[in-house]
C-alpha positions, 0 to 999 in steps of 0.5 A: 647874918653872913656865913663864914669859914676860918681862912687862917690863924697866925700867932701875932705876939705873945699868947695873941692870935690873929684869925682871918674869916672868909665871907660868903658874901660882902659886909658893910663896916667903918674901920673901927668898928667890930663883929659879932661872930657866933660858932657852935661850941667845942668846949664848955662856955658859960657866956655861950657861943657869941662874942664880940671883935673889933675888926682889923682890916679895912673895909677895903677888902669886904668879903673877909674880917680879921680881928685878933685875939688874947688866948685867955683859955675860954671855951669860945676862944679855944673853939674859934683856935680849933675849928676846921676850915670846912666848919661854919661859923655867922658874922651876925652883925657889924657895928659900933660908934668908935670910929674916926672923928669927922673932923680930921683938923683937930689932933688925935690921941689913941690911948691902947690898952694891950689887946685895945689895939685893935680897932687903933690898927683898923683906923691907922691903915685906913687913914694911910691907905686913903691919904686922910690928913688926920694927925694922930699919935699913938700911945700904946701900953703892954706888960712887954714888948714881946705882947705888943700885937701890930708894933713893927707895923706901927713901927713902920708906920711912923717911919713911913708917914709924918702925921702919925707918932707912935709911944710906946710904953712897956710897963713890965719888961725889963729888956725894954729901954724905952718908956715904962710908966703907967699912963696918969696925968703926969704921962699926959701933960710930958708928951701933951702940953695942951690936952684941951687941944686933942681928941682922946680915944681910949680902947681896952680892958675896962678898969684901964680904960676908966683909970685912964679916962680921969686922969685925962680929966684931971691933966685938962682933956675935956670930956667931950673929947674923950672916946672909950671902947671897953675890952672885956676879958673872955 
C-alpha cells in the first residue's frame, strides 16, 4: 500500500476525466495493468470507497499513476473529481494479467471498447518508447468522436510508427465519415482476412466484450487467442 495525492485532472474527452496521482514511494507495475485505489468517501457509495483502474502511463515514471475515468455520476468518481491536493488517498495495490503477449512475432489486434481504451494506450506508448517490434492494430469503437479518449495521439501514433494501425469506428456520430458498424464477424474478416493468424485482446464494458468475444469465434479467431479485460461501470 502507497499513500498518494491528486497532482491533477484534466477532462480528456466528452464526460471523461484523466487524473494524475502523485506517489510517496515507487511501484512495481507492467503497462497494461491496473491499480486499486481507496479514499475516504465524500458522497454516498454503495460499493464503498475502493475501485479498480487500469493505468496509462508506463512504468517509466514509477512514483506517479494516471488512469482515466467516464464521469458516471457514482460517489467514489465525484469524490476522486472533488478531492483536495493535500488529501490523501492509498494505491493499495497493482496488478493484473492483461499485458503484452510474449511473443512479439505473432500480430496483435486490440479490440477498445469506449473507456476500454485504457490499458490499450498504456501498451502502445510502452511498445513505442522501448522500440518493441510488435505489430499491432487498433480498432477502437465510441458512440462519437468527441467520447474517444487518447484518438489524437493515437492519430499521431499511427503517423509516427509503421507497425501500428489504428480503426476507428463511431457507431453513433453523424458528423463522422469514416467507419461506423458495430464490431461482428463480418467487421472482423473486412479488415482481417486470416483471424486464426492474430492475437485478439478485447477491453471494455462486459456485454461488448463477450458480444465481441464470439463473433471473433464465429469469423475463425481461436480462443486461445482471445484476451479479455472486463470495464465495469461505476
Amino acid at each position: 500500500m502507497v499513500t498518494a495525492h491528486v497532482k491533477k485532472r484534466e477532462v480528456i474527452a466528452k464526460d471523461t476525466i484523466e487524473v494524475t496521482i502523485e506517489l510517496e514511494k515507487s511501484i512495481v507495475f507492467l503497462s497494461g495493468q491496473h491499480a486499486t485505489i481507496k479514499l475516504t468517501l465524500y458522497h454516498e457509495d454503495k460499493k464503498g470507497g475502493q475501485r479498480i483502474f487500469s493505468i496509462t502511463n508506463t512504468p517509466k515514471t514509477d512514483k506517479q499513476i494516471i488512469i482515466a475515468m467516464r464521469q458516471t455520476g457514482s460517489g467514489f468518481k465525484k469524490t476522486l473529481e472533488e478531492i483536495e491536493e493535500d488529501k490523501e488517498l492509498e494505491v493499495v495495490t497493482t496488478g493484473g494479467e492483461f499485458t503484452l503477449p510474449q511473443d512479439t512475432n505473432r500480430k496483435i489486434v486490440f479490440i477498445a471498447g469506449g473507456i476500454g481504451i485504457t490499458p490499450f494506450i498504456a501498451m502502445l506508448r510502452h511498445t513505442f518508447e522501448n522500440n518493441l517490434p510488435y505489430k499491432i492494430v487498433l480498432v477502437y469503437s465510441n458512440k462519437d468522436k468527441a467520447a474517444s479518449a487518447y484518438y489524437d495521439e493515437l492519430q499521431q501514433m499511427q503517423t509516427d510508427h509503421e507497425n501500428f494501425r489504428l480503426i476507428p469506428t463511431m457507431t453513433s456520430d453523424n458528423d463522422w465519415s469514416g467507419e461506423a458498424r458495430r464490431i461482428d464477424s463480418e467487421f472482423i474478416t473486412d479488415y482481417f482476412e486470416k483471424p486464426r493468424d492474430y492475437t485478439f485482446m478485447i477491453a471494455g464494458p462486459p456485454g461488448l466484450v463477450q458480444k465481441i468475444k464470439t463473433e471473433l469465434s464465429n469469423s475463425g479467431a481461436e480462443q486461445q487467442h482471445i484476451i479479455t479485460e472486463n470495464f465495469e461501470g461505476y
